[in-house]
PDB file of the backbone (N, CA, C, O) and the ligand in Angstrom, with CONECT records:
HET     ZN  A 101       1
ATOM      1  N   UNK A   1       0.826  -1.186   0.000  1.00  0.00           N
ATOM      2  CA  UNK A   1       0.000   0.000   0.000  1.00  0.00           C
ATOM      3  C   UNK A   1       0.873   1.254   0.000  1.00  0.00           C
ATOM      4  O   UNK A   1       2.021   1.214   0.444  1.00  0.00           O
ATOM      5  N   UNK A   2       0.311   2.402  -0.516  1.00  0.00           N
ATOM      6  CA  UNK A   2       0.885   3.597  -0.342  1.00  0.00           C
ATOM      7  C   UNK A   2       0.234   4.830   0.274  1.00  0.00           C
ATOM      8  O   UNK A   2      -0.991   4.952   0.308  1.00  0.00           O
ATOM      9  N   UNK A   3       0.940   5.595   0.682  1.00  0.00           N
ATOM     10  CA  UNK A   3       0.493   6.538   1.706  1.00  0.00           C
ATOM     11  C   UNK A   3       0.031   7.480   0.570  1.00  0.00           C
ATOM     12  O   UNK A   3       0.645   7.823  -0.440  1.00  0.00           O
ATOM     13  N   UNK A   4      -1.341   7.845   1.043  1.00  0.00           N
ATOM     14  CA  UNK A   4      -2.129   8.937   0.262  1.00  0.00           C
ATOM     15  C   UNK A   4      -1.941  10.225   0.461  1.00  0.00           C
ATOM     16  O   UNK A   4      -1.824  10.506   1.654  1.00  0.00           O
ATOM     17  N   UNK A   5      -1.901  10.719   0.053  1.00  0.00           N
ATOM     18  CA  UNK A   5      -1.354  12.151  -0.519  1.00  0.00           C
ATOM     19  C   UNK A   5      -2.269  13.077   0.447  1.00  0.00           C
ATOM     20  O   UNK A   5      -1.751  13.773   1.320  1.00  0.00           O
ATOM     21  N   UNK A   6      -3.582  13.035   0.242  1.00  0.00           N
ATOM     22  CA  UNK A   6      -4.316  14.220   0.879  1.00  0.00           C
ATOM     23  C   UNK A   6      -4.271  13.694   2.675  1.00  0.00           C
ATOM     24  O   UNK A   6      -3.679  14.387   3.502  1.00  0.00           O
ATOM     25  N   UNK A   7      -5.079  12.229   3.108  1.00  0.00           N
ATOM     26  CA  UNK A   7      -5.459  11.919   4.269  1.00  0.00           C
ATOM     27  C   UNK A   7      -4.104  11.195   5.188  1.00  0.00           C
ATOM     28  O   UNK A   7      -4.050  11.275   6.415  1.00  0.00           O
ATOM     29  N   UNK A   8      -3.182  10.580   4.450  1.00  0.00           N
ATOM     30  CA  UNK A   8      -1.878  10.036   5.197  1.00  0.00           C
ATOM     31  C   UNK A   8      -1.902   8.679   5.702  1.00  0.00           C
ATOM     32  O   UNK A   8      -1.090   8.039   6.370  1.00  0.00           O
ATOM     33  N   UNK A   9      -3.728   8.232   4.920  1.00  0.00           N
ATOM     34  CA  UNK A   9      -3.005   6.876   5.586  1.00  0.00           C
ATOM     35  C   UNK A   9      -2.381   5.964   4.687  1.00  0.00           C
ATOM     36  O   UNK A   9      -1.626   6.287   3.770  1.00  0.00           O
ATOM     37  N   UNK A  10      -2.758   4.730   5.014  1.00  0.00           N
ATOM     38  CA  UNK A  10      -1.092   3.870   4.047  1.00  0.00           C
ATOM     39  C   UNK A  10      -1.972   3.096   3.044  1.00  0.00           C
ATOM     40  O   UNK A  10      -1.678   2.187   2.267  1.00  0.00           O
ATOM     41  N   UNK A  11      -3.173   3.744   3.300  1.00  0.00           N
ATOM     42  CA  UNK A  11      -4.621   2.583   2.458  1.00  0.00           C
ATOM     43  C   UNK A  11      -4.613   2.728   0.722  1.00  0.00           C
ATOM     44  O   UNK A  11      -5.246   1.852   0.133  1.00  0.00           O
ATOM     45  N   UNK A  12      -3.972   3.720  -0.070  1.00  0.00           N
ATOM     46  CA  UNK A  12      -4.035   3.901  -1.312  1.00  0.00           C
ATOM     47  C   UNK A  12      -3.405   2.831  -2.159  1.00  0.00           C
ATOM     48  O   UNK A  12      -2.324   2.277  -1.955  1.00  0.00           O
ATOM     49  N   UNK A  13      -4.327   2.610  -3.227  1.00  0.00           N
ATOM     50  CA  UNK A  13      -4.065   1.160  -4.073  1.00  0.00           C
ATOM     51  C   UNK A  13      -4.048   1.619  -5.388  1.00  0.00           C
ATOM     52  O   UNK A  13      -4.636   2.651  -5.711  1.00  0.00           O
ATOM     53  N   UNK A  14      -3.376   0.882  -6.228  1.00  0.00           N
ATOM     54  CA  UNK A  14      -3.078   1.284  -7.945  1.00  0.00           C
ATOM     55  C   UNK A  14      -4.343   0.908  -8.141  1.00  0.00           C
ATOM     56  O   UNK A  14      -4.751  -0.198  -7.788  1.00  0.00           O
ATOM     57  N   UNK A  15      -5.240   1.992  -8.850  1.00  0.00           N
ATOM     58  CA  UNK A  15      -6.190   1.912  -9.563  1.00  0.00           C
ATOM     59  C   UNK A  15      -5.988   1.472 -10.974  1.00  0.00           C
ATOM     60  O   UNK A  15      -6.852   0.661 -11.308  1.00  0.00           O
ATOM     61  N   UNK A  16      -5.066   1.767 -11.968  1.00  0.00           N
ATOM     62  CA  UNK A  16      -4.550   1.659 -13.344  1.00  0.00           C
ATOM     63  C   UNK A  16      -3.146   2.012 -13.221  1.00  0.00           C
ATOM     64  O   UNK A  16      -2.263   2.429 -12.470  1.00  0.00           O
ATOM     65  N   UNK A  17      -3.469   1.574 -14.483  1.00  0.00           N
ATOM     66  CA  UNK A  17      -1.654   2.388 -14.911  1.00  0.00           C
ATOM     67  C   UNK A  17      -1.459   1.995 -16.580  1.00  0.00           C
ATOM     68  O   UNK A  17      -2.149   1.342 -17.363  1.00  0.00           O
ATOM     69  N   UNK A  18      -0.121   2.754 -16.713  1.00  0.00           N
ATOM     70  CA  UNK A  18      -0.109   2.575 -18.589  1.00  0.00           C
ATOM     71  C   UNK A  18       0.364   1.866 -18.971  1.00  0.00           C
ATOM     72  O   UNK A  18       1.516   2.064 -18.587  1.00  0.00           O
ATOM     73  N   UNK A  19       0.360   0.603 -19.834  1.00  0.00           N
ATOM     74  CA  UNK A  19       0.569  -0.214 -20.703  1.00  0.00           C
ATOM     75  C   UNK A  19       2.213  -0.079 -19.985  1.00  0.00           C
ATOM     76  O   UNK A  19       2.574  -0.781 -19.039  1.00  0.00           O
ATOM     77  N   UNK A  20       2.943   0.795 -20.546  1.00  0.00           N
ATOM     78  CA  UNK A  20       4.277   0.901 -20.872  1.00  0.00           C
ATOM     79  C   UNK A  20       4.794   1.499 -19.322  1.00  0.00           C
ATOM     80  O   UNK A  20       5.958   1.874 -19.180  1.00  0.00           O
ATOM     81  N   UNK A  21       3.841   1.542 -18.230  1.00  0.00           N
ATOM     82  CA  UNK A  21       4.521   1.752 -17.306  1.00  0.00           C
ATOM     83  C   UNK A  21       4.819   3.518 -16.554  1.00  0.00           C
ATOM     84  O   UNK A  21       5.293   3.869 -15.473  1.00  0.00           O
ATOM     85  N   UNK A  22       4.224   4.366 -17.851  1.00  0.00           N
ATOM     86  CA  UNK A  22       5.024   5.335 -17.646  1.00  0.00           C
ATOM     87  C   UNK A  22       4.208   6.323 -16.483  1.00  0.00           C
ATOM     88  O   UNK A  22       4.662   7.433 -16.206  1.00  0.00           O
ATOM     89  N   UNK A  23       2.961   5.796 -15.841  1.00  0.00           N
ATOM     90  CA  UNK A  23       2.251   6.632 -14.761  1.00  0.00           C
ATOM     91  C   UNK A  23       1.864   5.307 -14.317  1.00  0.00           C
ATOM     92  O   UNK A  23       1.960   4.158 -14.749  1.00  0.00           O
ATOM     93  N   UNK A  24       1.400   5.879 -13.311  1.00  0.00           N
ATOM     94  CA  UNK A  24       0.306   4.889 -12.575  1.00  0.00           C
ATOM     95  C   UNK A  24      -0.769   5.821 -11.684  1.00  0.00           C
ATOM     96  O   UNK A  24      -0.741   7.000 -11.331  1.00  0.00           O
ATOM     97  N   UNK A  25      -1.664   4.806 -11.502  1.00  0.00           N
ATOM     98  CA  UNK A  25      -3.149   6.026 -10.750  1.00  0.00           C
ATOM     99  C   UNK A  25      -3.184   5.192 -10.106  1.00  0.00           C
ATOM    100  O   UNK A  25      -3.215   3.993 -10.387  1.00  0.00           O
ATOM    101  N   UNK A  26      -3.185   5.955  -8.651  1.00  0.00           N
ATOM    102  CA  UNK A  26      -3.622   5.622  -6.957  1.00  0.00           C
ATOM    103  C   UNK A  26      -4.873   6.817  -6.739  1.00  0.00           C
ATOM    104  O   UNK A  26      -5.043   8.015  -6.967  1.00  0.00           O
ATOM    105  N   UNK A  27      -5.622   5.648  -6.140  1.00  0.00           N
ATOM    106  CA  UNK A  27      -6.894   6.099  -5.493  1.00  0.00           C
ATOM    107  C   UNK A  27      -6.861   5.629  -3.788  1.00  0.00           C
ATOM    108  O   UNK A  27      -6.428   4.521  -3.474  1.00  0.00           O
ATOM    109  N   UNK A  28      -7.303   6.484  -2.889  1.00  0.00           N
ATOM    110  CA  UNK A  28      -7.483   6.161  -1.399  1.00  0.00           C
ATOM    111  C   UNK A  28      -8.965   5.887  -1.220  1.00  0.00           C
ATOM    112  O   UNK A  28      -9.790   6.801  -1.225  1.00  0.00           O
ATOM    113  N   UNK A  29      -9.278   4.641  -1.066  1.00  0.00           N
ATOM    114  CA  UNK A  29     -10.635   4.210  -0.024  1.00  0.00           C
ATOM    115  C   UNK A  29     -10.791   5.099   0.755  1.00  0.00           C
ATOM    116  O   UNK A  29     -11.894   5.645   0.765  1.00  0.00           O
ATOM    117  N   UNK A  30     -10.084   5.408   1.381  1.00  0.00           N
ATOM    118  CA  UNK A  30     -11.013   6.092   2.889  1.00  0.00           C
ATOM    119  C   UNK A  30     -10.848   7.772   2.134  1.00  0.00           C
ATOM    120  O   UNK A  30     -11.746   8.455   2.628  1.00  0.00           O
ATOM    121  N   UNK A  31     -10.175   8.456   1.324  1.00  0.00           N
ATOM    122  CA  UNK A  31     -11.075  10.031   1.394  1.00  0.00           C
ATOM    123  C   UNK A  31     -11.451  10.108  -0.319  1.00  0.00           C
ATOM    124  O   UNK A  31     -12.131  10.848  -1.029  1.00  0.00           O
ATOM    125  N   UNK A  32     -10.697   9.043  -0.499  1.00  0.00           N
ATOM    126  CA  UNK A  32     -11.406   9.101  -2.298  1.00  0.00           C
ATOM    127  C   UNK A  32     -10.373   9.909  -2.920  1.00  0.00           C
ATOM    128  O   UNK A  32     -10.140   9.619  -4.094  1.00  0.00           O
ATOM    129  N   UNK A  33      -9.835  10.666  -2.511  1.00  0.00           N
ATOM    130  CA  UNK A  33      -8.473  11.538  -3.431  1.00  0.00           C
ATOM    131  C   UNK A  33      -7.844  10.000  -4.360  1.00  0.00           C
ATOM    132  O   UNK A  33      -7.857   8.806  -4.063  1.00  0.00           O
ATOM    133  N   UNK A  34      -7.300  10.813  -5.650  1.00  0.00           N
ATOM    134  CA  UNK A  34      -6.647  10.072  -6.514  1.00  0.00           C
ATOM    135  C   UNK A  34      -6.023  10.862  -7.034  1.00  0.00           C
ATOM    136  O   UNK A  34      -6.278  12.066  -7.034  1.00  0.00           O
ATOM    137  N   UNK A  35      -4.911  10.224  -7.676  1.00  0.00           N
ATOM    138  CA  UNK A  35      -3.781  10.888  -7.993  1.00  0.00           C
ATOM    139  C   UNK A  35      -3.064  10.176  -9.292  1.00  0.00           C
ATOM    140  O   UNK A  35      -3.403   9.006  -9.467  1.00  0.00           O
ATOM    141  N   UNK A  36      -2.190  10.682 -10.157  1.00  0.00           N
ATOM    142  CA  UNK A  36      -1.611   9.972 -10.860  1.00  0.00           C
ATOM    143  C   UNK A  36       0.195  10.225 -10.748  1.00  0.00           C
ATOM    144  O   UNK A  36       0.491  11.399 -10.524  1.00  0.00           O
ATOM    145  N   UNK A  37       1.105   9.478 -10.850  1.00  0.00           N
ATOM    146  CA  UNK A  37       2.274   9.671 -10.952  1.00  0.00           C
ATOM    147  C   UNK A  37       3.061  10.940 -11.562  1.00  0.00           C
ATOM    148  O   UNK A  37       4.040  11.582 -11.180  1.00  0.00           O
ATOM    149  N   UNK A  38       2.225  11.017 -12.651  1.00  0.00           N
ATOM    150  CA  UNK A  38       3.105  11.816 -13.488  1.00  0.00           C
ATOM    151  C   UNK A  38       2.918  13.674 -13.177  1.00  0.00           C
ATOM    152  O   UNK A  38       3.659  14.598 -13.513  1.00  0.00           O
ATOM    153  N   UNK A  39       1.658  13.678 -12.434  1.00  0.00           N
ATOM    154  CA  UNK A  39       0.908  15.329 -11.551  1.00  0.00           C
ATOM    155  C   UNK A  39       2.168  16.009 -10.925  1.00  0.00           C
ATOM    156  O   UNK A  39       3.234  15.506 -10.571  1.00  0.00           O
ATOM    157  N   UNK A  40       1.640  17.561 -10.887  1.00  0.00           N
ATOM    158  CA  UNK A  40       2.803  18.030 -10.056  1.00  0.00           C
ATOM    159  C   UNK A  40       3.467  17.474  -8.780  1.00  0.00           C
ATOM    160  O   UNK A  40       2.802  16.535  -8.342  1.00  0.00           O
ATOM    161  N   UNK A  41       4.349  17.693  -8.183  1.00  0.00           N
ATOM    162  CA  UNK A  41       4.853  17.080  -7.194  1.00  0.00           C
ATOM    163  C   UNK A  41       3.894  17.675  -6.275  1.00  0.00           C
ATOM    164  O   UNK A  41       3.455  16.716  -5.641  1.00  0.00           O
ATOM    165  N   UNK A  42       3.244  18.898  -5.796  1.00  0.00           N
ATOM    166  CA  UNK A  42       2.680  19.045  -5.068  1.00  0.00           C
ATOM    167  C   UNK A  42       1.087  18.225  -5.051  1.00  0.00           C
ATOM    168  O   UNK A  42       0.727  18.093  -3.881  1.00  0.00           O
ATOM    169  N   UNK A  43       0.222  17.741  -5.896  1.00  0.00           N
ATOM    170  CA  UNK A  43      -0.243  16.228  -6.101  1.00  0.00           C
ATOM    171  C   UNK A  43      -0.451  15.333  -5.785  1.00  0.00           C
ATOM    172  O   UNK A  43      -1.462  14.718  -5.447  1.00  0.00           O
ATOM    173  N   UNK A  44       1.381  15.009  -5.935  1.00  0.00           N
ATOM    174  CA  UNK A  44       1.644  13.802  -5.435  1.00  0.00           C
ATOM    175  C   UNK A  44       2.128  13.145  -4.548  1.00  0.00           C
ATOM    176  O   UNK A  44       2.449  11.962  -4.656  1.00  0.00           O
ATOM    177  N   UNK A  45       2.271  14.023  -3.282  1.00  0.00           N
ATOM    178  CA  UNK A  45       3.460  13.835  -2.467  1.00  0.00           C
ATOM    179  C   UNK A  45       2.518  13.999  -1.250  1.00  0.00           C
ATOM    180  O   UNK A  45       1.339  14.167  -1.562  1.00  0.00           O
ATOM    181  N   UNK A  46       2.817  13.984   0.169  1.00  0.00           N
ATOM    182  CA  UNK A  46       2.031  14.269   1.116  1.00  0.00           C
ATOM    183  C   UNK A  46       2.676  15.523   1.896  1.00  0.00           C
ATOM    184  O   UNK A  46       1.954  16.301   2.519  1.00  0.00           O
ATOM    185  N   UNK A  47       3.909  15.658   1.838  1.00  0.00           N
ATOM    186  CA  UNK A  47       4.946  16.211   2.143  1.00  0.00           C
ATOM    187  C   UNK A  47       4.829  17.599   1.138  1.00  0.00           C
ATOM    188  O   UNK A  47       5.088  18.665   1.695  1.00  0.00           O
ATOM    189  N   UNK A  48       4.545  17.631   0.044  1.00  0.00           N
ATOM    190  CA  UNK A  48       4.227  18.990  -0.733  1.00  0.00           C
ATOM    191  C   UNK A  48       2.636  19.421  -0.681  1.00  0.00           C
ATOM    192  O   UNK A  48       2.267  20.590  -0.566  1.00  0.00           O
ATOM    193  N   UNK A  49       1.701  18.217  -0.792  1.00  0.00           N
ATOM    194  CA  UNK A  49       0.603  18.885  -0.967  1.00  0.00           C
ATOM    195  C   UNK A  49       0.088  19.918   0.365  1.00  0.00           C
ATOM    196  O   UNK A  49       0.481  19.805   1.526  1.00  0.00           O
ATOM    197  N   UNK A  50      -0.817  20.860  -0.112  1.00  0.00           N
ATOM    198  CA  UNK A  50      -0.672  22.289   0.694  1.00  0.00           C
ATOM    199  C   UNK A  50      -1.366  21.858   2.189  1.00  0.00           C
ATOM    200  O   UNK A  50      -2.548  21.564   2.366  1.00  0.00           O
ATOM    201  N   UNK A  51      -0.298  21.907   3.201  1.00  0.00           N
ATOM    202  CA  UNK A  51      -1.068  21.829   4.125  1.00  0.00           C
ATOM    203  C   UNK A  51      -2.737  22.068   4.571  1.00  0.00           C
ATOM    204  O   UNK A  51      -3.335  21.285   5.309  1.00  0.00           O
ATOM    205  N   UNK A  52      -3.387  23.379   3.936  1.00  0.00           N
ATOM    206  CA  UNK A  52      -4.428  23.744   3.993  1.00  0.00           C
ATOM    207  C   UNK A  52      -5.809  22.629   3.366  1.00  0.00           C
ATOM    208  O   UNK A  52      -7.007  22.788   3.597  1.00  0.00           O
ATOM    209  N   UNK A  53      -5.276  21.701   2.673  1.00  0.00           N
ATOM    210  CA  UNK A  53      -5.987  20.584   1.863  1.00  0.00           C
ATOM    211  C   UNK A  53      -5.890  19.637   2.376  1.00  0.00           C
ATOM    212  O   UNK A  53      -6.898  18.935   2.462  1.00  0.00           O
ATOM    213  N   UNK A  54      -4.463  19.119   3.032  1.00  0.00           N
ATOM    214  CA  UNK A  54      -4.565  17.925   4.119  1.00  0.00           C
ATOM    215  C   UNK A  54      -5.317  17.739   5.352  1.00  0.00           C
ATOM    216  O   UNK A  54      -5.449  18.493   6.316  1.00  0.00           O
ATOM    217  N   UNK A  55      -5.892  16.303   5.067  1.00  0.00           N
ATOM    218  CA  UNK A  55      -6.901  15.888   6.181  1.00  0.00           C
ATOM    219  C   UNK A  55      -6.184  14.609   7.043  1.00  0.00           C
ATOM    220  O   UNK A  55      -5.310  13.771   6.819  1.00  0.00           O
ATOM    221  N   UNK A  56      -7.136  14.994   8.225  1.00  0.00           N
ATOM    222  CA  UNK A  56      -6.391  13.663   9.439  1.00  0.00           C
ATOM    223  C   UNK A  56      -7.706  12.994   9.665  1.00  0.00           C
ATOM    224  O   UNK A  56      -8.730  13.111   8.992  1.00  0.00           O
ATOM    225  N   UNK A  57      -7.511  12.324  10.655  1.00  0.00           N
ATOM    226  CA  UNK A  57      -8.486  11.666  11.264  1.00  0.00           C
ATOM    227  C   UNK A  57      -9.439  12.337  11.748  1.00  0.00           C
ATOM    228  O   UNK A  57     -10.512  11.964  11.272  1.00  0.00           O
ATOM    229  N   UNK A  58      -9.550  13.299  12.605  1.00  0.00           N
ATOM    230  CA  UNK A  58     -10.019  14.255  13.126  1.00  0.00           C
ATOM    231  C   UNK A  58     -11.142  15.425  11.824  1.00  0.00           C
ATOM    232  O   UNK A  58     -12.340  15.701  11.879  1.00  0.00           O
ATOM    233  N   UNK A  59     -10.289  15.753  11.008  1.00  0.00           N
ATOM    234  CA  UNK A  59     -10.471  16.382  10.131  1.00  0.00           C
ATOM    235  C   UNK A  59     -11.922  15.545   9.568  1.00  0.00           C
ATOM    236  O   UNK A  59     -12.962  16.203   9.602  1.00  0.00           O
ATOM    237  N   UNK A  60     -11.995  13.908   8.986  1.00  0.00           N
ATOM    238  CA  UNK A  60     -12.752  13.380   8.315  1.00  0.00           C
ATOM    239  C   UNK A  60     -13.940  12.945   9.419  1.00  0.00           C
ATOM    240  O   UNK A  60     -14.969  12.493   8.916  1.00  0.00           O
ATOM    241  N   UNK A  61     -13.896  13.023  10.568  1.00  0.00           N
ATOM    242  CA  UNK A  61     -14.656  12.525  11.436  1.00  0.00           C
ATOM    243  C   UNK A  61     -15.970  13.310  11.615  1.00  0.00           C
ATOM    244  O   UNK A  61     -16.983  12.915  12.193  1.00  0.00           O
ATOM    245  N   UNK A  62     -15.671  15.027  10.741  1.00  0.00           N
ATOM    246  CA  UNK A  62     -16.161  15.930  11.158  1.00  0.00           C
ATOM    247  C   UNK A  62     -17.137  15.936   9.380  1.00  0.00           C
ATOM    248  O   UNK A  62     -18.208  16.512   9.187  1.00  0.00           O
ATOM    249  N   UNK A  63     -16.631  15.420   8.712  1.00  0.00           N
ATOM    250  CA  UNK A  63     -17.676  15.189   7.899  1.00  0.00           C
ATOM    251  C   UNK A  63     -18.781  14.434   7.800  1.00  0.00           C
ATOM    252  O   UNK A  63     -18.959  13.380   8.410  1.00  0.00           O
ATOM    253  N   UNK A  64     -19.823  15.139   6.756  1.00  0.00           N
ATOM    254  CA  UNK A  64     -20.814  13.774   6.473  1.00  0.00           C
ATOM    255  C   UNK A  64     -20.820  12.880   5.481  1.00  0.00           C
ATOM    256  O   UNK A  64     -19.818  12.913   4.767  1.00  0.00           O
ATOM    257  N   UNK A  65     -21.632  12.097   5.215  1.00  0.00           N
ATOM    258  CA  UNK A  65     -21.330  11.355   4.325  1.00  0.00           C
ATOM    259  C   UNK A  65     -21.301  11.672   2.915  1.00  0.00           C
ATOM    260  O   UNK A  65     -21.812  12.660   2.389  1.00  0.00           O
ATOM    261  N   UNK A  66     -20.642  10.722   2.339  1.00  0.00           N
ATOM    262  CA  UNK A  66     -20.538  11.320   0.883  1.00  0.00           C
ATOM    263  C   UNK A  66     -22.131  10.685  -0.080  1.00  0.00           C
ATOM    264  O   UNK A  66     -22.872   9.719   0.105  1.00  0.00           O
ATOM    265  N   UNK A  67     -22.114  11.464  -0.800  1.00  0.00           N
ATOM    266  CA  UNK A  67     -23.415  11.893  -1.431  1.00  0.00           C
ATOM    267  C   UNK A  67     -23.628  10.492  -2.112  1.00  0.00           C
ATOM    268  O   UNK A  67     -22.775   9.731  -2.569  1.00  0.00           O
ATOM    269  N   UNK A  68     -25.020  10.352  -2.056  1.00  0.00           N
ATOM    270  CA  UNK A  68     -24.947   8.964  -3.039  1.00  0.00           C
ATOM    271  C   UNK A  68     -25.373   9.259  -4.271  1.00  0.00           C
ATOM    272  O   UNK A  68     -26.132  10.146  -4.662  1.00  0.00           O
ATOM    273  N   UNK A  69     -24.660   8.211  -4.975  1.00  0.00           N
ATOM    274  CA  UNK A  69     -26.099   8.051  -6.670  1.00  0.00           C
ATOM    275  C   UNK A  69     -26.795   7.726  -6.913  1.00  0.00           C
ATOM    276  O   UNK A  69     -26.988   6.510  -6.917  1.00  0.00           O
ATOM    277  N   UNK A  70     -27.672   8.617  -7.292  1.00  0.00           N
ATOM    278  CA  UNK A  70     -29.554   7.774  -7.345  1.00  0.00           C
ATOM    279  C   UNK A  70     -29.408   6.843  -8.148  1.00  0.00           C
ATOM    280  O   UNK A  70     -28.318   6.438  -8.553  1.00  0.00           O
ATOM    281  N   UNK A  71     -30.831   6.279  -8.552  1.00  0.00           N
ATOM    282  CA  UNK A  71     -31.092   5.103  -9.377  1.00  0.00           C
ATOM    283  C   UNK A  71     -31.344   6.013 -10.340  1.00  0.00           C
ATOM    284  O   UNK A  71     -31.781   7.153 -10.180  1.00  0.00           O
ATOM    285  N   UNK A  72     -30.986   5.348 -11.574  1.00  0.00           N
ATOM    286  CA  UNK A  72     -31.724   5.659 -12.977  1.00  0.00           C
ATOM    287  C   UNK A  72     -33.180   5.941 -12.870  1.00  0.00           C
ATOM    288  O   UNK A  72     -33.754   5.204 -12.069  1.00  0.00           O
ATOM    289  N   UNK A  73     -33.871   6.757 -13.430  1.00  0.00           N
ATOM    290  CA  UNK A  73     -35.407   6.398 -13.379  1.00  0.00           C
ATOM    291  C   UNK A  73     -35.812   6.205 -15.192  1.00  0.00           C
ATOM    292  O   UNK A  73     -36.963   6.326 -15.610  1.00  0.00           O
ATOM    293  N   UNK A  74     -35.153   6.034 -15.681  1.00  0.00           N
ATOM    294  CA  UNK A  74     -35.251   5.492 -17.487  1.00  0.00           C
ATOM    295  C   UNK A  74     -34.635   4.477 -17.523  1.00  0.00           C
ATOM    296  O   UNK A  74     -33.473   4.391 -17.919  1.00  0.00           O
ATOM    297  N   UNK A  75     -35.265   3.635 -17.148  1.00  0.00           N
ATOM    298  CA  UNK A  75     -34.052   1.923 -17.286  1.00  0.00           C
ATOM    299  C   UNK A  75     -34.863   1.743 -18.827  1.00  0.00           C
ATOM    300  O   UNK A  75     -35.934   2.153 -19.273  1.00  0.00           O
ATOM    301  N   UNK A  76     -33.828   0.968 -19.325  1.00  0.00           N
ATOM    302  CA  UNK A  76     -34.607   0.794 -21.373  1.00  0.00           C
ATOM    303  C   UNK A  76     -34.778  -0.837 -21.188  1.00  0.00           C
ATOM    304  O   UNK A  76     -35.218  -1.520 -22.112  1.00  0.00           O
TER     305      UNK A  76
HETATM  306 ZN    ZN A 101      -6.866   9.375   1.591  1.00  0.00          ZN2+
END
């Protein structure tokens, strides 16, 4: 696992990546931030991205839930 960029924990998993290797995309379960390799360093890093955007534990506890997706109402 790799440490996610926005929330810090170690939960982020390769979502994709390119044929040839040359990026890869990490997504975090727990705040949903995703990222790709090749993004500015501030992006991609936990250590650059702007303090003011980084979340902790504390930080996410204080949210609500994330929004859901309705159902279709035109199923064919
Ligand atoms: Zn996260």
């Amino acid at each position: 696992m790799t440490q996610c960029v926005r929330c810090g924990k170690q939960n982020a998993e390769v979502m994709t990546e390119a044929s040839d290797k040359s990026w890869i995309l990490y997504s975090c379960p727990d705040c949903r931030y995703a990222w790709r390799t090749t993004e500015v360093v501030e992006n991609r890093t936990r250590e650059q991205f702007p303090k003011a955007f980084q979340w902790t534990d504390e930080t996410m506890k204080s949210f609500t839930d994330f929004p859901r997706i309705t159902t279709r109402k035109n199923k064919q």
